[in-house]
C-alpha positions as CSV (number, residue, x, y, z in Angstrom):
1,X,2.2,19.5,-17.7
2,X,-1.5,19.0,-16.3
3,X,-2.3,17.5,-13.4
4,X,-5.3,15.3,-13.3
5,X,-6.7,13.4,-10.9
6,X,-7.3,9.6,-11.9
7,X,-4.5,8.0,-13.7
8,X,-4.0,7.4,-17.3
9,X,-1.8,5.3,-17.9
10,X,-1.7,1.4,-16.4
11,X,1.1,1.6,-14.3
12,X,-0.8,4.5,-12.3
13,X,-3.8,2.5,-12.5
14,X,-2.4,-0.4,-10.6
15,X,-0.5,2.0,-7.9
16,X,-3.8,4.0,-6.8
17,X,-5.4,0.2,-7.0
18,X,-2.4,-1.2,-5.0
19,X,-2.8,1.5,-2.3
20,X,-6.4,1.6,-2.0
21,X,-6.0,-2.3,-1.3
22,X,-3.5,-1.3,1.8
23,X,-6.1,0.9,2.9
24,X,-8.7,-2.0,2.8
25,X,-5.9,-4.2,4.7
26,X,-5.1,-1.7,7.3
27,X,-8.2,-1.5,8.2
28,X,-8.9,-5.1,8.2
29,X,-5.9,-5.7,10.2
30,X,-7.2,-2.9,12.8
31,X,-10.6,-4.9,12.9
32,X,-8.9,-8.4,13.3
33,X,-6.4,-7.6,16.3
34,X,-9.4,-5.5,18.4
35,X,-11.9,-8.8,17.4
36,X,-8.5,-11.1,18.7
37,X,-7.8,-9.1,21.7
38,X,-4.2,-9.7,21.4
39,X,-1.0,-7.2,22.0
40,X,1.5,-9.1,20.0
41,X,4.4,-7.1,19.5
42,X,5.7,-8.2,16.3
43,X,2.6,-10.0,14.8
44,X,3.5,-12.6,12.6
45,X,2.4,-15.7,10.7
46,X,3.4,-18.0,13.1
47,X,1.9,-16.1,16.6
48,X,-1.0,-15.3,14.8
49,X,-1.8,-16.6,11.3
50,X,-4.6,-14.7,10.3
51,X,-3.1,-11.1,11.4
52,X,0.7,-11.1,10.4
53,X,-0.3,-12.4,6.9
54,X,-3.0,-9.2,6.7
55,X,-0.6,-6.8,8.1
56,X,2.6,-8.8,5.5
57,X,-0.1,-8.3,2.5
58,X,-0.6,-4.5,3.5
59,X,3.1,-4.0,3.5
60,X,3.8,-5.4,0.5
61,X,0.9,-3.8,-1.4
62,X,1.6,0.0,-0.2
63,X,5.8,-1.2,-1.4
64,X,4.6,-2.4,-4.6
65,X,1.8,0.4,-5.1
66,X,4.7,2.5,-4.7
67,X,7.2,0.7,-7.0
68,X,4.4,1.0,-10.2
69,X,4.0,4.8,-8.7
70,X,7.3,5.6,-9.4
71,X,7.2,3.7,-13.2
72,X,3.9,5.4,-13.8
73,X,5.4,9.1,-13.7
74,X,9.1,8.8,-14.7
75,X,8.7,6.1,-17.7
76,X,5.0,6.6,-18.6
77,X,4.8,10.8,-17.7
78,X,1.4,10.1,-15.7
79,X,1.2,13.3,-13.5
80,X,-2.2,12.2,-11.3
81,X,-2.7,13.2,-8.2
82,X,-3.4,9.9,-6.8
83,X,0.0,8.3,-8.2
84,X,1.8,11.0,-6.0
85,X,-0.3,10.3,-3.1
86,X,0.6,6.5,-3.1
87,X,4.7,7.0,-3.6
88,X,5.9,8.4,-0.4
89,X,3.8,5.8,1.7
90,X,5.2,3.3,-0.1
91,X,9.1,4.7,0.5
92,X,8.6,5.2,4.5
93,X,7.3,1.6,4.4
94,X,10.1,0.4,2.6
95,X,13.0,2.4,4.4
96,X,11.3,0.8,8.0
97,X,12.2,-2.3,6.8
């Protein structure tokens, strides 16, 4: 079993694309609520459009990242790196649901 790096297969292909897009939206949503200036507890759609649909995108990206993570290596055998790094972010997200 070799370990690589990048993903082979495109189920890992669209987990490490999946995660690197909840990267991108945590880091927009960290940019947006210090430009806003507001402490909303639970931020969402309705309080603050713009913010609770960034910070809904990022969860559901890191959930679904880690949904095609978990295909990628048990049905497909694709033993990157990067498709274990994006599974357990994806499973803490999903159990703090």
């Amino acid at each position: 079993m070799k370990m690589t790096f990048l993903p082979k297969t495109p189920a890992g292909k669209w987990s490490v694309s999946l995660f690197i897009a909840f990267i991108a939206l945590a880091v927009a949503g960290g940019m947006i609520s210090s430009i806003q200036g507001k402490t909303i507890e639970y931020p969402n759609p309705f309080n603050s459009p713009l913010l609770g649909t960034v910070i809904y995108l990022m969860f559901s990206s890191v959930i679904i990242a880690s949904i095609t993570g978990l295909i990628a290596v048990k049905k497909n055998n694709d033993n990157s790196i990067l498709v274990y790094l994006s599974i357990p972010h994806g499973i803490v997200f999903l159990l703090a649901l």
